[in-house]
C-alpha positions as CSV (number, residue, x, y, z in Angstrom):
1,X,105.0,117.4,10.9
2,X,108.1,115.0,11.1
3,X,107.4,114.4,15.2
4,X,103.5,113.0,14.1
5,X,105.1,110.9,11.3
6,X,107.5,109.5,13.9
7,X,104.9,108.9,16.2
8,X,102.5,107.3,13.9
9,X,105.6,105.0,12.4
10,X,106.1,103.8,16.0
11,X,102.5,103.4,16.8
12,X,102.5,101.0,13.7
13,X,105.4,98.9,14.4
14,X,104.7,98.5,18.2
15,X,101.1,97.3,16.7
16,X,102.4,95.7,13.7
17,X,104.7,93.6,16.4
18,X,101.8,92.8,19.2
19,X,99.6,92.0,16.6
20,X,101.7,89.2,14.7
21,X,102.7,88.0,18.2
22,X,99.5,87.0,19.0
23,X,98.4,85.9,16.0
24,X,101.3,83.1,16.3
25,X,99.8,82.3,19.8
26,X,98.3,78.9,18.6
27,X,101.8,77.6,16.7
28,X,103.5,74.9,18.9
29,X,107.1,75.7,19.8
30,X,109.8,72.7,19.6
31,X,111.4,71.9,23.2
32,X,114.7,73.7,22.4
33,X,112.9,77.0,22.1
34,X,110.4,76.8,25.5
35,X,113.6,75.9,27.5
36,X,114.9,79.2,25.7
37,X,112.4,81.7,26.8
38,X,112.7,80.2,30.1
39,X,115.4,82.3,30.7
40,X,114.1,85.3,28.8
41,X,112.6,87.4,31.8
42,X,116.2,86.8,33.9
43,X,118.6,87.7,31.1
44,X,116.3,90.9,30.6
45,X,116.2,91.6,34.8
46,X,119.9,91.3,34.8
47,X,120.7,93.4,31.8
48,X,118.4,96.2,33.4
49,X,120.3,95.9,37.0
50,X,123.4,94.9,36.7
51,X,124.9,97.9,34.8
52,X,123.2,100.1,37.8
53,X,124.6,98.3,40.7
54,X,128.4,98.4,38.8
55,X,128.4,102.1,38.1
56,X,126.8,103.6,41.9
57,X,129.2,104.9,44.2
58,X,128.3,102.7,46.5
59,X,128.7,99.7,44.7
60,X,129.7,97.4,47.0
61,X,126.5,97.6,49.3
62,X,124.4,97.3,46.5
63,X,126.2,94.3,44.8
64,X,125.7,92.8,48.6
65,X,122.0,93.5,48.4
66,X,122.2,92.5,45.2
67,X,123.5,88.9,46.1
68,X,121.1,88.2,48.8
69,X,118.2,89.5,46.5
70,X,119.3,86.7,44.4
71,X,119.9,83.9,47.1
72,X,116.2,84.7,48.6
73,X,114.8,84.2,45.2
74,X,116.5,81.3,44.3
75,X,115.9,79.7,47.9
76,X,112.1,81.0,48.0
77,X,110.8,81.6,44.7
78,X,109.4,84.5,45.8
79,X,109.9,87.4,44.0
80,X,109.0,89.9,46.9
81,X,110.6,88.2,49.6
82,X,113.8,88.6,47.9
83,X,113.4,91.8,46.7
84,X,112.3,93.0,50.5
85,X,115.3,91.4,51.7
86,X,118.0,93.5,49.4
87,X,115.9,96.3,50.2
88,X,116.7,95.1,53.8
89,X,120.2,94.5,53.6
90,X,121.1,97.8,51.6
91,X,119.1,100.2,54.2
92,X,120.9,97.9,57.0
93,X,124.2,98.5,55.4
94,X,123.6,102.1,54.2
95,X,122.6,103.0,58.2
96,X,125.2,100.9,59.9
97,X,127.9,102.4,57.5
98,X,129.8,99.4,57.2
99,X,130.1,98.9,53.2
């Protein structure tokens, strides 16, 4: 009985949250706050990735793939032609054995 009522609390909230979301769609936000949320998606991506490529035993090729991920998407704005490229430079340097 306890896992339904924890289920059905979460269904709520995660509605409850979505809802009142888009019910605020239509409010304005002041300049301070859109130059914010700018950086909302990155700050996210990084949390998610960074702690992965710091705690792999092969940290070091990854952080490299890692860092030319990043240049590519800076340089291209394209977020598949960076992310092709680290996968490129990690299978080149996992294969070649050199980090």
């Amino acid at each position: 009985m306890s896992v339904l009522v924890t289920m059905l609390g979460m269904w709520a909230v995660t509605l409850g949250s979505r809802l009142l979301g888009l019910s605020l769609g239509h409010l304005r936000l002041p300049p301070f706050w859109l130059a914010f949320l700018r950086f909302v998606p990155i700050s996210v991506f990084a949390a998610l990735v960074v702690p992965d490529i710091a705690a792999a035993p092969d940290a070091l090729r990854r952080a490299a793939a890692g860092l030319v991920c990043a240049l590519l998407i800076w340089r291209s704005r394209s977020l598949a032609l960076g992310i092709l490229g680290g996968f490129g430079v990690y299978w080149l340097l996992r294969w070649t054995q050199l980090l």
